[in-house]
C-alpha positions in Angstrom: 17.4 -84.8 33.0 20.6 -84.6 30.7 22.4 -83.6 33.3 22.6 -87.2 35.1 23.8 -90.2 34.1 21.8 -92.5 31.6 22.1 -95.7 32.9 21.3 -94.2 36.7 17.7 -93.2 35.1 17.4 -96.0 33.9 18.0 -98.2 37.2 15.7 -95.8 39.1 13.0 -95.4 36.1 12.4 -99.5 36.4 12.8 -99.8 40.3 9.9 -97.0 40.5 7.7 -98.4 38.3 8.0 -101.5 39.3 7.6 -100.7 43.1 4.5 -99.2 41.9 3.2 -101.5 40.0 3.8 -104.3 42.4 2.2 -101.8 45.6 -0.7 -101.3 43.2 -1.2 -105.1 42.5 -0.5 -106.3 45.7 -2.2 -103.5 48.0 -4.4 -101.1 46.3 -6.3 -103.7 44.0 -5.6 -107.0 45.7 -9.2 -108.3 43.5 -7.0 -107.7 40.3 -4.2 -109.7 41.5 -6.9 -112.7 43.0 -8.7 -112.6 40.0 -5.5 -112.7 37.3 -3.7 -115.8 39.7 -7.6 -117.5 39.5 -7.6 -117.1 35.7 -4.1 -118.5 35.4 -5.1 -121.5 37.0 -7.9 -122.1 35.0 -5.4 -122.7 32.3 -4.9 -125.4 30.2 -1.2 -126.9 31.3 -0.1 -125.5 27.5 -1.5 -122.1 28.1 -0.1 -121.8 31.5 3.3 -122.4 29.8 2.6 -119.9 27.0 1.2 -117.4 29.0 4.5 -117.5 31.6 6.6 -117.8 28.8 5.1 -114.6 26.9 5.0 -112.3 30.2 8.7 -113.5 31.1 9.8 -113.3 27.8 8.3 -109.6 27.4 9.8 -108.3 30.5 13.6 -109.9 29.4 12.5 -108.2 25.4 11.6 -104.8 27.7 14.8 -105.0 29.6 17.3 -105.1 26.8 15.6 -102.1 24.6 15.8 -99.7 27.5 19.5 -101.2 27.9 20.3 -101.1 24.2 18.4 -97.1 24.0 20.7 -96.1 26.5 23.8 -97.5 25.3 23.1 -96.0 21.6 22.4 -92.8 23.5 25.6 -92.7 25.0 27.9 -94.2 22.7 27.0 -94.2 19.5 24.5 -91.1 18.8 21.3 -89.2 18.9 20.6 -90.0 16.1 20.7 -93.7 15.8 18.6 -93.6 18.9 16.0 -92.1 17.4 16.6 -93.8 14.1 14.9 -96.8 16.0 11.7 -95.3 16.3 11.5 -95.0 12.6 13.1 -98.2 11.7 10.8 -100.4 14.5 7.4 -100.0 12.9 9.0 -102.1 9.5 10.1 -104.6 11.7 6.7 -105.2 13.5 4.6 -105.1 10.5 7.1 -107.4 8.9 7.6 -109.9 11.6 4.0 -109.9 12.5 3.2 -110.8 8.7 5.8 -113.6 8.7 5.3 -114.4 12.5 1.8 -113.9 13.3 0.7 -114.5 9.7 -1.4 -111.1 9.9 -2.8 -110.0 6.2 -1.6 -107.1 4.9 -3.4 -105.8 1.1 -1.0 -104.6 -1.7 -1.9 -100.7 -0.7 -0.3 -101.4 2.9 2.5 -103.1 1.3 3.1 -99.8 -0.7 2.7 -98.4 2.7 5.3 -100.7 4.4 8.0 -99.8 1.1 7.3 -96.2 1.3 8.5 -96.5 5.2 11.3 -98.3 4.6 12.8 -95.3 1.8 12.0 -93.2 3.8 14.2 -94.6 6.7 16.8 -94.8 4.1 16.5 -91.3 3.0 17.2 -90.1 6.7 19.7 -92.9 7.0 21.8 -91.9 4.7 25.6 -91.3 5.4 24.9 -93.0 8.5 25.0 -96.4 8.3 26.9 -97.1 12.2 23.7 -95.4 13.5 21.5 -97.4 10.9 23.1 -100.9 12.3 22.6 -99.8 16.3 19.1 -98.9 15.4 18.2 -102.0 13.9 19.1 -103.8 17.5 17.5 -101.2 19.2 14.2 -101.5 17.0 14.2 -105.6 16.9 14.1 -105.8 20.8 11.0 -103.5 20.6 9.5 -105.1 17.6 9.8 -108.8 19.3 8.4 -107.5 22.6 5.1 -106.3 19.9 5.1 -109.5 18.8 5.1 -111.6 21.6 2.7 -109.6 23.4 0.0 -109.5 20.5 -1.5 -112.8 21.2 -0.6 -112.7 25.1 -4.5 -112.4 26.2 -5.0 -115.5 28.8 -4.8 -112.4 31.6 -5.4 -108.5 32.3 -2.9 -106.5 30.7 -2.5 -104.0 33.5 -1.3 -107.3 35.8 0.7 -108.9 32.1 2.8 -105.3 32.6 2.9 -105.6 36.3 4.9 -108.6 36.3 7.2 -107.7 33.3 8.4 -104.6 35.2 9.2 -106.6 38.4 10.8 -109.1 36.5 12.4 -106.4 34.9 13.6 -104.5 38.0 14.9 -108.1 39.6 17.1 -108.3 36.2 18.3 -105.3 36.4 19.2 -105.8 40.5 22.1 -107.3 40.2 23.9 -104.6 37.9 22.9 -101.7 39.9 25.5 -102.3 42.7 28.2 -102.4 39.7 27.0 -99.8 37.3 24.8 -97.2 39.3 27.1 -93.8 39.8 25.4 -92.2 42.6 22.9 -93.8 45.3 22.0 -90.1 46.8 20.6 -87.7 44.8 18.8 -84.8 46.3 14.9 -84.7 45.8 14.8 -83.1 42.4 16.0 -86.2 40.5 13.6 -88.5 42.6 10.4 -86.4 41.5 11.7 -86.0 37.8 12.2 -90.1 37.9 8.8 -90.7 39.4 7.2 -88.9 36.9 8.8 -90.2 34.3 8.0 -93.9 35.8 4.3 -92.9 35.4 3.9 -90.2 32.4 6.7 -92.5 30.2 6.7 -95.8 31.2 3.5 -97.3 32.9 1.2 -95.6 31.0 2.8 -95.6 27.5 3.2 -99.2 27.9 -0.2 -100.0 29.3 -1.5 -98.2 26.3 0.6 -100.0 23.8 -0.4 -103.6 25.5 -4.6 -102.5 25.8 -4.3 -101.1 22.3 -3.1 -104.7 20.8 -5.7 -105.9 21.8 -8.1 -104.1 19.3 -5.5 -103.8 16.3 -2.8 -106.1 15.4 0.4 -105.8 15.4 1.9 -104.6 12.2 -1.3 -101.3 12.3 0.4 -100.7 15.7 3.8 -101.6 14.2 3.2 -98.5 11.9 0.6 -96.0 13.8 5.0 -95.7 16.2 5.4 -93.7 13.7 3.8 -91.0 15.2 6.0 -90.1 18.3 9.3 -89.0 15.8 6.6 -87.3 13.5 5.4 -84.8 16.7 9.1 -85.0 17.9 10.6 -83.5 14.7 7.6 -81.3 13.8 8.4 -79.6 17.9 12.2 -79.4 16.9 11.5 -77.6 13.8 9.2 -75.5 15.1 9.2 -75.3 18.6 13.2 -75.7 19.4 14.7 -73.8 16.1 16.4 -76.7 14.8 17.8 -76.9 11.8 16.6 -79.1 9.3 17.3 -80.4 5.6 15.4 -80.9 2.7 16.3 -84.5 2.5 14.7 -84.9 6.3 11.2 -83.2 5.5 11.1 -85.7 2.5 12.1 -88.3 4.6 9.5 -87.3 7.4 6.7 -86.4 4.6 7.1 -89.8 3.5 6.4 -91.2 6.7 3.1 -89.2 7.1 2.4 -90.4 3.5 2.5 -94.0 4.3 0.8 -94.1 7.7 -2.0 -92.3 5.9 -2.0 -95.1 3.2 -1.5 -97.9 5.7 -4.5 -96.9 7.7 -6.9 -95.9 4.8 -9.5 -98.5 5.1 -9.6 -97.6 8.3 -10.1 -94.0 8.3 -12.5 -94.5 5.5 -15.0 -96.6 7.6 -14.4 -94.3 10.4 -15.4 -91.1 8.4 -18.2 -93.1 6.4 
C-alpha cells in the first residue's frame, strides 16, 4: 500500500475498524454491550471514574502513536520508525517498574540493560531517528501502562470504545488532511484487511494478553515483531545487512531469552 498516502490509511484504517467494532458491539453481540454497560454500573463512583478515564485515555494514547508512526514515516525515516519497536519494550518494563511497581529480579534487569545496548548499537549515527522514536515508543508504552490494570470490563468492548473514540478524534482532521475521498475498490479491500489482520486483532491480543502477564514481560516479549521483520529482510527480501545490526539484533534475542527464563523454565519442567 506504499503507493497511497500515509495519513489517508490511516483515516480509513481507524474509521473501518471502528465501524466494525461499533456494528459488532451494537448489532451482532448486543449481550456483550448489555452486559459491559451493567458491569459499569455496578461500579463504585471511583471505579467508574478510573475505568472511563483509562478507556478514554487509551484511545487519545492509541490516536497519537498511529499519528506520530506516520509522521516519522514520512518525514523523518524508516528507520526511526522502526527504531520504536525496539526502543518501546525499555520503556514499558521501565515505566511499569516505576509506575506499576511490578518486580523485576537482577537477571531481568541484565535483561532490560542488554536491550537498551543493543538499541544503542543500531542507534548509532542516528541520533534524529533515535529522538522521534523515543516519542513514538512513549505513546505506545503509556497506552501499556494504562491498560494493564484497566480490568473493571471486557477487553474486546475496553477496545471497542477506544477505537470510536479514536475515529471521532480523528473526524475533524479528515476534511483538512485526507487527499482523496474516492479510491477505486482495491484500496478499500487492502484497508479492510488491514483494519482486521493489523489493528483489531493485534490490539485485542495485546489488551487479553495483559491480563495474564504484566506489563514490562509484555513490554519486552514487542520485541519479537522487528526480530521476524529483520530476520524476513535478510533472508526473505535480500537486504543488506551489517555486522553491527546482527549484533544489535542477537542481543535482542539474548535478552528476551534472559528476561523470560523463569518462565520458560517452569514451562519446559
Amino acid at each position: 500500500m506504499h503507493i497511497y498516502p500515509s495519513l489517508d490509511i490511516l483515516f480509513y484504517r481507524v474509521f473501518f475498524s471502528a465501524t466494525m467494532m461499533a456494528a459488532i458491539v451494537l448489532f451482532v453481540n448486543p449481550k456483550l454491550r448489555n452486559t459491559n454497560i451493567a458491569k459499569f454500573n455496578s461500579l463504585t463512583p471511583t471505579n467508574k471514574k478510573n475505568t472511563l478515564f483509562k478507556t478514554l485515555i487509551g484511545g487519545v494514547l492509541l490516536t497519537l502513536n498511529w499519528f506520530f508512526f506516520i509522521y516519522a514515516m514520512n518525514n523523518i525515516s524508516i528507520k526511526a520508525a522502526s527504531y520504536a519497536y525496539l526502543i518501546c519494550p525499555i520503556i514499558t518494563t521501565v515505566l511499569a517498574y516505576f509506575i506499576l511497581k511490578e518486580k523485576l529480579s537482577k537477571q531481568q534487569w541484565i535483561a532490560v540493560f542488554i536491550s537498551f545496548i543493543s538499541c544503542v548499537i543500531l542507534a548509532f549515527n542516528h541520533l534524529v531517528d533515535l529522538l522521534y522514536s523515543l516519542v513514538v515508543a512513549f505513546s505506545y508504552a503509556f497506552y501499556l501502562i494504562t491498560q494493564r490494570n484497566n480490568n473493571h470490563l471486557d477487553k474486546f468492548f475496553i477496545l471497542s470504545i477506544q477505537l470510536i473514540f479514536a475515529a471521532i478524534c480523528l473526524l475533524p482532521f479528515f476534511p483538512f488532511f485526507a487527499t482523496n475521498t474516492h479510491y477505486e475498490l482495491h484500496f478499500y479491500i487492502q484497508v479492510l484487511l488491514l483494519a482486521v489482520l493489523f489493528t483489531i486483532l493485534p490490539l485485542w491480543l495485546n489488551l487479553y494478553a495483559l491480563k495474564g502477564v504484566n506489563s514490562s514481560t509484555m513490554g519486552i516479549l514487542l520485541y519479537i515483531n522487528p526480530i521476524l521483520n529483520f530476520v524476513l529482510a535478510a533472508l526473505i527480501f535480500k537486504e543488506p545487512t551489517e555486522i553491527f545490526q546482527i549484533a544489535g539484533y542477537a542481543a535482542i534475542l539474548l535478552s528476551i531469552v534472559l528476561f523470560n527464563l523463569a518462565r520458560l523454565k517452569s514451562i519446559f519442567n
